[in-house]
Biopython code that builds the backbone (N, CA, C, O; Angstrom):
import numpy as np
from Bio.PDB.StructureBuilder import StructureBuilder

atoms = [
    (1, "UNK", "N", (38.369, 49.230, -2.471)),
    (1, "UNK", "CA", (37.230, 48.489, -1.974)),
    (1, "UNK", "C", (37.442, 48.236, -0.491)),
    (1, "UNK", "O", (38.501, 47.710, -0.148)),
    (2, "UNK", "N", (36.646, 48.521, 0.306)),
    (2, "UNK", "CA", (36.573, 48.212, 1.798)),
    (2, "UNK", "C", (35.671, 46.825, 2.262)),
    (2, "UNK", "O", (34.521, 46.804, 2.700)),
    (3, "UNK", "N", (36.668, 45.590, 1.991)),
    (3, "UNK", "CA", (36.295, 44.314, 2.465)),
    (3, "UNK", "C", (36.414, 44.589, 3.751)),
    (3, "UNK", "O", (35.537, 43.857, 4.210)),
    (4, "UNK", "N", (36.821, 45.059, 4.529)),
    (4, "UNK", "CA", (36.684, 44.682, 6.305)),
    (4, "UNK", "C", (35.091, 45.191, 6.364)),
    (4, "UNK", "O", (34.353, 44.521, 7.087)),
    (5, "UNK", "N", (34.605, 46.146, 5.769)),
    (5, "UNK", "CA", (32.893, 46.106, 6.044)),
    (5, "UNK", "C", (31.922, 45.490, 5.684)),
    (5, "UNK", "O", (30.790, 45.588, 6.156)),
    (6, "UNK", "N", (32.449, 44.463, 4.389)),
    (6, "UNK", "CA", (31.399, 43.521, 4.145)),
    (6, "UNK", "C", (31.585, 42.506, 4.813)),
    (6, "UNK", "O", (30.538, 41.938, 5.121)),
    (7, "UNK", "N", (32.686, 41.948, 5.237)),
    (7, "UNK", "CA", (33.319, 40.607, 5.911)),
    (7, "UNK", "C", (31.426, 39.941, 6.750)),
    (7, "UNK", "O", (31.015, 38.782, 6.691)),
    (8, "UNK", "N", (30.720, 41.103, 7.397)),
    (8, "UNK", "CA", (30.030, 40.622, 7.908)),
    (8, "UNK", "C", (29.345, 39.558, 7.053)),
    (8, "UNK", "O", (29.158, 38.381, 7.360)),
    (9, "UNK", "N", (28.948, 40.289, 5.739)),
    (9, "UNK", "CA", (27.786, 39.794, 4.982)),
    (9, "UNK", "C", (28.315, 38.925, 4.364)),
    (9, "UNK", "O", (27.447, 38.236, 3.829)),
    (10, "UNK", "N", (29.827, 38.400, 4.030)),
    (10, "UNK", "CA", (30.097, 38.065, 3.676)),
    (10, "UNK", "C", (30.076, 36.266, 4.413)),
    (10, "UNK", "O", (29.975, 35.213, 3.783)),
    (11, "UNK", "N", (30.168, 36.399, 5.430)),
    (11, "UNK", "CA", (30.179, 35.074, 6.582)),
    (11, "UNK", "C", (28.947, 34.951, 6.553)),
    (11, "UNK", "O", (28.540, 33.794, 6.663)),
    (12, "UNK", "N", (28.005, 35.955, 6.415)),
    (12, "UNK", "CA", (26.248, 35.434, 6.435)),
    (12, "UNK", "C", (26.152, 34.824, 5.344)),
    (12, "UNK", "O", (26.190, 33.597, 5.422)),
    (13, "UNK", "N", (26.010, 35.393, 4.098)),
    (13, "UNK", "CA", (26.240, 34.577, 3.066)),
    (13, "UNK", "C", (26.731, 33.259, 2.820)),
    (13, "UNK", "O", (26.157, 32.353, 2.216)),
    (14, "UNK", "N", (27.895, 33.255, 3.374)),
    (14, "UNK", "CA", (28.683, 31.445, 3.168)),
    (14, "UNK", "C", (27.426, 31.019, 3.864)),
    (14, "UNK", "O", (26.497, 30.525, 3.225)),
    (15, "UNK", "N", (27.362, 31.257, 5.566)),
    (15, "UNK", "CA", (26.565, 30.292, 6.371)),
    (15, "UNK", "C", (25.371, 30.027, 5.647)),
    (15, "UNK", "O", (24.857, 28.911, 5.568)),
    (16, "UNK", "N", (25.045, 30.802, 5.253)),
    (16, "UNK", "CA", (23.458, 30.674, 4.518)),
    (16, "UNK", "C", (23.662, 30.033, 3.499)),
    (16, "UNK", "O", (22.536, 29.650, 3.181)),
    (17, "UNK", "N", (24.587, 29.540, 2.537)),
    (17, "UNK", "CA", (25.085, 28.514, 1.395)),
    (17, "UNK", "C", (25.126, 27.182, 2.444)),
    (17, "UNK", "O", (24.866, 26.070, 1.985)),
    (18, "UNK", "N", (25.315, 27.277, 3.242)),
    (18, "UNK", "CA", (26.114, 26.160, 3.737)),
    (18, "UNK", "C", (24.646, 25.371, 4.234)),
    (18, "UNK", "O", (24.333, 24.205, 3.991)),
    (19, "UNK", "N", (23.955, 26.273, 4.913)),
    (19, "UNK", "CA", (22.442, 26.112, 5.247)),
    (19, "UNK", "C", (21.770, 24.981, 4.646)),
    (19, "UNK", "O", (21.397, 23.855, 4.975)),
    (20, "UNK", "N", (21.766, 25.877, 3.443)),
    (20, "UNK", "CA", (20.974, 25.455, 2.206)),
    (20, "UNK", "C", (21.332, 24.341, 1.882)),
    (20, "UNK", "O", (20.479, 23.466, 1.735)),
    (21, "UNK", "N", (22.555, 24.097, 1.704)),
    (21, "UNK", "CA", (23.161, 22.658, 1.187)),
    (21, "UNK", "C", (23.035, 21.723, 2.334)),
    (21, "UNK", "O", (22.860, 20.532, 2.076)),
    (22, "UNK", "N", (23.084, 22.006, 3.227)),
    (22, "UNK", "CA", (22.813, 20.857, 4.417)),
    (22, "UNK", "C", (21.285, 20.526, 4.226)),
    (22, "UNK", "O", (20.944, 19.401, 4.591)),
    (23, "UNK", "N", (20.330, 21.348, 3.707)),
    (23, "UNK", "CA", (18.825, 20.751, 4.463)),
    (23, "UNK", "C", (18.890, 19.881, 2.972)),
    (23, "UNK", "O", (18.634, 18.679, 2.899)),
    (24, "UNK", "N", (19.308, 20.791, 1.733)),
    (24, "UNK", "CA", (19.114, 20.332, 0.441)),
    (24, "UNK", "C", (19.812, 18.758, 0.254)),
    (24, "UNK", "O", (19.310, 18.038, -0.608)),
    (25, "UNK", "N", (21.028, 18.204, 1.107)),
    (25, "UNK", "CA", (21.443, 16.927, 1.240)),
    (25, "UNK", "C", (20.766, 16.226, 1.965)),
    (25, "UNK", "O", (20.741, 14.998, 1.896)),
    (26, "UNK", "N", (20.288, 16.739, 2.557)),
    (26, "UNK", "CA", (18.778, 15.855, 3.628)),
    (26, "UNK", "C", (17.569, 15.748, 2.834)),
    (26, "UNK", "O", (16.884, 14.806, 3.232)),
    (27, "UNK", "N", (16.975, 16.470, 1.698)),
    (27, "UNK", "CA", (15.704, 16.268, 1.818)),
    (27, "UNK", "C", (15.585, 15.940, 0.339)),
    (27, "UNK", "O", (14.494, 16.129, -0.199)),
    (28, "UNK", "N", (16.338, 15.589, -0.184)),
    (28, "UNK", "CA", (16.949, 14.809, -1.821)),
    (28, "UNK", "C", (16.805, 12.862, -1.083)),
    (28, "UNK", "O", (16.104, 12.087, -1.734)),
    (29, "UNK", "N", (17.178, 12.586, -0.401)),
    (29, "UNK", "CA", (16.863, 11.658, -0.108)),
    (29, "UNK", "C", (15.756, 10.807, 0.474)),
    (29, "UNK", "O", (15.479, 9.627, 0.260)),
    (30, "UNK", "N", (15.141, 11.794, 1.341)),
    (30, "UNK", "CA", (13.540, 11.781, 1.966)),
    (30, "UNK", "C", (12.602, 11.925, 1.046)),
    (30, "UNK", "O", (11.515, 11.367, 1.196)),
    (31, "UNK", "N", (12.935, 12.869, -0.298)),
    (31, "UNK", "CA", (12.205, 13.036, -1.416)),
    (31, "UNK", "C", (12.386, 11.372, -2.523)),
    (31, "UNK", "O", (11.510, 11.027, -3.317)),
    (32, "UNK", "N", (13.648, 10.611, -2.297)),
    (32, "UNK", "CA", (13.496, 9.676, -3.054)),
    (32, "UNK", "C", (12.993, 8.744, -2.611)),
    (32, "UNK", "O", (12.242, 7.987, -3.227)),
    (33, "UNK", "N", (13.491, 8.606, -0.915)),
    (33, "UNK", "CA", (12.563, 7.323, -0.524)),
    (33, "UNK", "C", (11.646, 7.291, -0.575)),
    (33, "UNK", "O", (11.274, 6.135, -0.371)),
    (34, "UNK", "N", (10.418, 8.305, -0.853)),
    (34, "UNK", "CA", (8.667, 8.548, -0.919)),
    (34, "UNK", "C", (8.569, 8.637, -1.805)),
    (34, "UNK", "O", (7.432, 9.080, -1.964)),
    (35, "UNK", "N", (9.292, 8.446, -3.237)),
    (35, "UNK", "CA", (8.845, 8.417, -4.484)),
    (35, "UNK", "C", (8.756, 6.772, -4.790)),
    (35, "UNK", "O", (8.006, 6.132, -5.528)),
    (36, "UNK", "N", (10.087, 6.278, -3.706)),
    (36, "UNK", "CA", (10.227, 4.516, -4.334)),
    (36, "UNK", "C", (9.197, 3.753, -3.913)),
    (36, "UNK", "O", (8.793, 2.670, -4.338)),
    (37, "UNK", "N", (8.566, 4.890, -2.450)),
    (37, "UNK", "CA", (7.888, 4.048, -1.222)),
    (37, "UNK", "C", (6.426, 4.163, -1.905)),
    (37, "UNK", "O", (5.674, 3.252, -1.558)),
    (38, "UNK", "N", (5.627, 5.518, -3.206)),
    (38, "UNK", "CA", (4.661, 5.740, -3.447)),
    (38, "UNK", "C", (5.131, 4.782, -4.720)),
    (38, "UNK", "O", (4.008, 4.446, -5.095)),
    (39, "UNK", "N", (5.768, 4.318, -5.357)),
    (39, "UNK", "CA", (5.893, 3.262, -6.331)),
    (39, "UNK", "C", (5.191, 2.007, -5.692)),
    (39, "UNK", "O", (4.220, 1.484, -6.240)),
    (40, "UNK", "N", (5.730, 1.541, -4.494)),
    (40, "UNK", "CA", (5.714, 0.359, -4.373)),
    (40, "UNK", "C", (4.288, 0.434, -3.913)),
    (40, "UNK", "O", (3.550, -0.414, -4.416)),
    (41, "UNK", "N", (3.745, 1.273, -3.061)),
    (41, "UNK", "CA", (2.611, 1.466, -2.519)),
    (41, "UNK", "C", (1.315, 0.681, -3.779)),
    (41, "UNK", "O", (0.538, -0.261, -3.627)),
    (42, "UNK", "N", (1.648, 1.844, -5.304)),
    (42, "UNK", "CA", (0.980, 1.334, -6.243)),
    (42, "UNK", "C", (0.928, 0.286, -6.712)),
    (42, "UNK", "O", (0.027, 0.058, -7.519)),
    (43, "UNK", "N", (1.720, -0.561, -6.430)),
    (43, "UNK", "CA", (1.977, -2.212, -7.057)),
    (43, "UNK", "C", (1.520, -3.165, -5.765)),
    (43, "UNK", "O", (1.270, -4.320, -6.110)),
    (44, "UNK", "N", (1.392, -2.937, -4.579)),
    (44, "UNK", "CA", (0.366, -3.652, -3.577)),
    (44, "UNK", "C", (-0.750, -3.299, -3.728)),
    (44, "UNK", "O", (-1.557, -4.228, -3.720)),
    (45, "UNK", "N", (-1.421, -1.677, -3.957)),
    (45, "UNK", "CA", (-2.450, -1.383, -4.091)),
    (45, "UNK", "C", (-3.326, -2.254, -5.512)),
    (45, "UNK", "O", (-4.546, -2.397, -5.597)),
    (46, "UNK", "N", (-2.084, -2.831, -6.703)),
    (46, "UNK", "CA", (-3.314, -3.336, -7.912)),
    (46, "UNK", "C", (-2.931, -4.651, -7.618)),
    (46, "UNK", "O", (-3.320, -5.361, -8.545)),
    (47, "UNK", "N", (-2.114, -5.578, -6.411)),
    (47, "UNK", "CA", (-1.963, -6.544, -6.331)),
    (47, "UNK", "C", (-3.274, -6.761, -5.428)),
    (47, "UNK", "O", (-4.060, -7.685, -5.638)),
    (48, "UNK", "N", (-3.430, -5.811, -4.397)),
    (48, "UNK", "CA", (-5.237, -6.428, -3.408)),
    (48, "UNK", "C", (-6.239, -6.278, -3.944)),
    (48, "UNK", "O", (-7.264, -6.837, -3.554)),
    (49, "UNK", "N", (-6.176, -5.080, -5.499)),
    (49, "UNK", "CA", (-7.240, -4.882, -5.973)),
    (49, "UNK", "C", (-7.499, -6.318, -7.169)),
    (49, "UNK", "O", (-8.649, -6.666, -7.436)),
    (50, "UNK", "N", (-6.401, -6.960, -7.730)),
    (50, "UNK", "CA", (-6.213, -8.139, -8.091)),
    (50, "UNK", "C", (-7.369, -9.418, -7.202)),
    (50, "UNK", "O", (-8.310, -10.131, -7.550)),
    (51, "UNK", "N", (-6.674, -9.172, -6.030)),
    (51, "UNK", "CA", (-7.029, -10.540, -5.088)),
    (51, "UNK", "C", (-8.477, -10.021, -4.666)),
    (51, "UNK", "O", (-9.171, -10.987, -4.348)),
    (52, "UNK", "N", (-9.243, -8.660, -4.548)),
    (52, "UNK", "CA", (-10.531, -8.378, -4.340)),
    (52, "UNK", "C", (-10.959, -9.121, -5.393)),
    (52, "UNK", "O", (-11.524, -10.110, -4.926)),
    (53, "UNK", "N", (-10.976, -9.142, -6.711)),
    (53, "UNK", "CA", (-11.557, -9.711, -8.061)),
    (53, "UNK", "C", (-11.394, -10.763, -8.206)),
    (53, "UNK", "O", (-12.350, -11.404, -8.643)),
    (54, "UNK", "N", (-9.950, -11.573, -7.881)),
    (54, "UNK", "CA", (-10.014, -12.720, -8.104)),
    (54, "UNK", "C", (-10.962, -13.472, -6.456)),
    (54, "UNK", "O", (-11.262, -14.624, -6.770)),
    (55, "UNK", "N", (-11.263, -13.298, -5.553)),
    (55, "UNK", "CA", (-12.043, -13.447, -4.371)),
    (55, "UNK", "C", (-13.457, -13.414, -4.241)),
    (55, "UNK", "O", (-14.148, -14.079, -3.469)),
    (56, "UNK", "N", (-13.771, -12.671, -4.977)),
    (56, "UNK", "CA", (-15.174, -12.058, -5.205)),
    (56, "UNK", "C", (-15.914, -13.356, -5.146)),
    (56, "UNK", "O", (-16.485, -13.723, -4.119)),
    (57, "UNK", "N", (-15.901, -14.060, -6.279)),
    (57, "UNK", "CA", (-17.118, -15.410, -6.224)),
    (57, "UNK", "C", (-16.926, -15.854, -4.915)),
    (57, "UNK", "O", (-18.007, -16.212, -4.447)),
    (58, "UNK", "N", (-16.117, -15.965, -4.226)),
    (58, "UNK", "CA", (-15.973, -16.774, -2.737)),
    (58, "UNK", "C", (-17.345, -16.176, -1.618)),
    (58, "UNK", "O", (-17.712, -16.872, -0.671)),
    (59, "UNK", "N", (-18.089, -14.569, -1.980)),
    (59, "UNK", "CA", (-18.908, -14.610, -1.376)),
    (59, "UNK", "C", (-20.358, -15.265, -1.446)),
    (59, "UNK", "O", (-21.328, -14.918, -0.772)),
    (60, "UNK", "N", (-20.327, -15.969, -2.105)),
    (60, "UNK", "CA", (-21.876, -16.450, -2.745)),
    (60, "UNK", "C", (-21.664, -18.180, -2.426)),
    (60, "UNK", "O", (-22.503, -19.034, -2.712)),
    (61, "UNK", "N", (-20.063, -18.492, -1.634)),
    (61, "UNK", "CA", (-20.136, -20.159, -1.383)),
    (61, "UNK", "C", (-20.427, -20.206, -0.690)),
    (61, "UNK", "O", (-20.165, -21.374, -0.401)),
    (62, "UNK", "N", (-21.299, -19.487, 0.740)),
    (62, "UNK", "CA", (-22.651, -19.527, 1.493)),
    (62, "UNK", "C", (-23.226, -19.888, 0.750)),
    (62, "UNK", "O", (-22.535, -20.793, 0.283)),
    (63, "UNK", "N", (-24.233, -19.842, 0.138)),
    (63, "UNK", "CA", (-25.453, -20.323, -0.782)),
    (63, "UNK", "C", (-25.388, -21.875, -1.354)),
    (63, "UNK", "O", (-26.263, -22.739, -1.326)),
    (64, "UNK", "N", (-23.697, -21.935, -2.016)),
    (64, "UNK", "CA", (-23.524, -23.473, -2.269)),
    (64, "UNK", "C", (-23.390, -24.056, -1.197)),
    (64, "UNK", "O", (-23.579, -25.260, -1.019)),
    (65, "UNK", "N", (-23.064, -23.284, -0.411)),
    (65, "UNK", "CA", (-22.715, -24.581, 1.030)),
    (65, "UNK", "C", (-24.582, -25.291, 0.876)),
    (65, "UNK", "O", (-24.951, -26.388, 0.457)),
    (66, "UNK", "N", (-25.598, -23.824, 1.545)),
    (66, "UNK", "CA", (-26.645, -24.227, 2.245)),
    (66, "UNK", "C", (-27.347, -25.522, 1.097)),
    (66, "UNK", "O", (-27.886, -26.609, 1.306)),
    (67, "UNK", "N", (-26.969, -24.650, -0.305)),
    (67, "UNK", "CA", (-27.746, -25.763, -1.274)),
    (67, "UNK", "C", (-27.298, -27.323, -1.545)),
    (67, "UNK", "O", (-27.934, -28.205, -2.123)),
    (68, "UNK", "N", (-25.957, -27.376, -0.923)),
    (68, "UNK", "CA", (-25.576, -28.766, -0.647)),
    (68, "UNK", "C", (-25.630, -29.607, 0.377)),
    (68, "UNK", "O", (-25.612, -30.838, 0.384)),
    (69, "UNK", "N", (-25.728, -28.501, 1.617)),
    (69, "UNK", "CA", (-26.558, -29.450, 2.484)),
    (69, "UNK", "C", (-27.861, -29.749, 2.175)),
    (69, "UNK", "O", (-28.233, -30.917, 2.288)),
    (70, "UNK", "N", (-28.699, -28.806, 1.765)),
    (70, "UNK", "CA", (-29.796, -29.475, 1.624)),
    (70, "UNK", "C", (-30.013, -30.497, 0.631)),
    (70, "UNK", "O", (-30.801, -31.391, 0.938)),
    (71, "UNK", "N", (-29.463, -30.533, -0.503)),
    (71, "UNK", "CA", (-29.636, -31.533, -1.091)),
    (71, "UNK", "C", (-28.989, -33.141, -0.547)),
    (71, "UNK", "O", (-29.403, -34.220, -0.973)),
    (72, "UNK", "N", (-27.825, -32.950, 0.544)),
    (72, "UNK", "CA", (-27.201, -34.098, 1.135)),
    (72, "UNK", "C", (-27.866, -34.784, 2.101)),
    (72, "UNK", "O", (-27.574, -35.853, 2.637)),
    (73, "UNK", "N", (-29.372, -33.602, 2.369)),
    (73, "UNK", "CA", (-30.153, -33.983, 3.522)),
    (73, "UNK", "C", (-31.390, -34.455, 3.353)),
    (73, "UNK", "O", (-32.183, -34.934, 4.164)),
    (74, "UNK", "N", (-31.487, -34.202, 1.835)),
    (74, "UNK", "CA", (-32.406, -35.060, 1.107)),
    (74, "UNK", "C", (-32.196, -36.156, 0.373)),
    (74, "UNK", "O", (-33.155, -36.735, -0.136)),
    (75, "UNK", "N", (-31.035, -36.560, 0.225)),
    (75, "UNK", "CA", (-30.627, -37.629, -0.262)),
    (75, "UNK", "C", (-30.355, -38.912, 0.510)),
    (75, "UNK", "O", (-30.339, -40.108, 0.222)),
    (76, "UNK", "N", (-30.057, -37.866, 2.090)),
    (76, "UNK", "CA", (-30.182, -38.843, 3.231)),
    (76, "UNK", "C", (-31.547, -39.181, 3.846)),
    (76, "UNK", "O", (-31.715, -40.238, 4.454)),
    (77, "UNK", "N", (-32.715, -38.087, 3.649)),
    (77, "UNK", "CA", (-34.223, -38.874, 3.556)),
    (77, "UNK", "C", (-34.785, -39.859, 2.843)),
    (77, "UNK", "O", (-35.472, -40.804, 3.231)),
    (78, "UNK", "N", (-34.398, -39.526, 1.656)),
    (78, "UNK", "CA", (-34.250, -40.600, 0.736)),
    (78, "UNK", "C", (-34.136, -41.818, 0.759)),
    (78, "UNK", "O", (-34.987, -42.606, 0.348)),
    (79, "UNK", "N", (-32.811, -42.171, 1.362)),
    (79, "UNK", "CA", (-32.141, -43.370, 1.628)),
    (79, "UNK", "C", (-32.757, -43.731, 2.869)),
    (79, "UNK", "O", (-32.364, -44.872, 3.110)),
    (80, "UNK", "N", (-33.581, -43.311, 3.848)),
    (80, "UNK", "CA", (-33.914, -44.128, 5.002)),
    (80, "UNK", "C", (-35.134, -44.362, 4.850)),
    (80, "UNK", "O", (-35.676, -45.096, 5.676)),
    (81, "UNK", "N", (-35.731, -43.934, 4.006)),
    (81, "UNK", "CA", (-37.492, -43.716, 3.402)),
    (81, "UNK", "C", (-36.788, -45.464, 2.520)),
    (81, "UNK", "O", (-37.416, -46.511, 2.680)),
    (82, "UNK", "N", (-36.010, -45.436, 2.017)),
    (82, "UNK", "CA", (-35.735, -46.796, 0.584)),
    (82, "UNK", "C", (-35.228, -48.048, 1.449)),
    (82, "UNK", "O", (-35.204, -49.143, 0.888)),
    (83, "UNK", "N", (-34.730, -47.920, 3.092)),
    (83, "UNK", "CA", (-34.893, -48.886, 3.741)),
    (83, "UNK", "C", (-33.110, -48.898, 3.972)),
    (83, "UNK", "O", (-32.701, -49.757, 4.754)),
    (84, "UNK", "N", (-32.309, -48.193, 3.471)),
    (84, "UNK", "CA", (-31.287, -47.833, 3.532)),
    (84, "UNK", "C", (-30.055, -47.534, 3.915)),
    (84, "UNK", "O", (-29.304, -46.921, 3.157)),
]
sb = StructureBuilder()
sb.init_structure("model")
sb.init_model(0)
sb.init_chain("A")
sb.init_seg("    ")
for serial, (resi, resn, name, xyz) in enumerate(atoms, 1):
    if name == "N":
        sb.init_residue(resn, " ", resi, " ")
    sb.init_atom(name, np.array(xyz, "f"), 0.0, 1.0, " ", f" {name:<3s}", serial, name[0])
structure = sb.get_structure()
C-alpha cells in the first residue's frame, strides 16, 4: 500500500472531521438556547394573551365614568333645586 500518496487526503479528511465538529459544538448550543428561548417566548405570549382577557372590560369604564358623572350632576341639581 502506498500511504505517502494518500497522506494528502488523508490530512484533508482529519481537517474536514475536525471542521465539522467545531461548527457542530457551536451550533448544538445556539440550537438549545432558541428552543428554551421559543419555550419561554410561549409562556409570555399566553401570559399577555391572559392579561388582554382579563383587561378587556376596562374598555367600556369610559361609559361608567360618563354615566356617573352624569348622574353625580344630577344629583347635584337636585340638591340645589331642594334648597341644599
Amino acid at each position: 500500500m502506498h500511504f505517502e500518496n494518500h497522506s494528502g487526503w488523508l490530512l484533508g479528511y482529519v481537517i474536514g472531521l475536525v471542521v465539522v465538529l467545531v461548527v457542530v459544538a457551536l451550533v448544538v448550543p445556539i440550537l438549545l438556547l432558541a428552543r428554551k428561548i421559543g419555550g419561554q417566548a410561549q409562556r409570555i405570549n399566553g401570559g399577555l394573551t391572559g392579561a388582554v382577557q382579563n383587561t378587556a372590560p376596562l374598555k367600556d369604564l369610559q361609559i361608567t365614568i360618563t354615566s356617573a358623572t352624569a348622574i353625580v350632576d344630577g344629583l347635584r341639581r337636585g340638591r340645589i333645586k331642594l334648597g341644599g
